[in-house]
C-alpha positions in Angstrom: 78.0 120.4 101.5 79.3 119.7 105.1 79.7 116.7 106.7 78.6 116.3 110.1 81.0 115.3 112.9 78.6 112.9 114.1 78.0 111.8 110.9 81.5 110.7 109.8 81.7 109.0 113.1 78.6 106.9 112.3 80.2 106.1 109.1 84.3 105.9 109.4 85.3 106.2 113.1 85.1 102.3 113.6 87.4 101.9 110.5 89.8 104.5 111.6 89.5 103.1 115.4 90.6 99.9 114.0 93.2 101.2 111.5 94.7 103.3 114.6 94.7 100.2 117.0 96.3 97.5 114.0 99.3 100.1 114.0 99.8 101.1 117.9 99.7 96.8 118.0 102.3 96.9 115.1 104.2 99.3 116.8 104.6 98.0 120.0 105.7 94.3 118.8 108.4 96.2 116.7 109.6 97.8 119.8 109.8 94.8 122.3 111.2 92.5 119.5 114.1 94.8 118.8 114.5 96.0 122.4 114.7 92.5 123.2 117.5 91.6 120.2 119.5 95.0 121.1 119.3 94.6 125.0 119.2 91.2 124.9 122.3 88.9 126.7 121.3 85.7 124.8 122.1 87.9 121.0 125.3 89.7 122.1 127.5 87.3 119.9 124.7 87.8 116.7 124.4 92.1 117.3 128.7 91.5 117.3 128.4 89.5 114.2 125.8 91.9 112.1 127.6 94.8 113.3 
């Protein structure tokens, strides 16, 4: 028994949609919050104390 493309769409596409956006959101706060403590001026003394 086949599922339908339009059919799954109808019945898991939102949740995927959402599951797909909730990471690419994750994702993107990871990468300014660690570009902004590795590039960042104000954190140069903490990056030299962490190593």
């Amino acid at each position: 028994m086949a599922l339908s493309w339009r059919s799954w769409l109808a019945n898991e596409g939102s949740k995927h949609l959402f599951l797909f956006f909730w990471l690419s959101l994750n994702v993107w706060f990871f990468w300014k919050t660690f570009l902004l403590y590795y590039q960042g001026l104000q954190y140069y003394y903490l990056h030299q104390m962490l190593g």
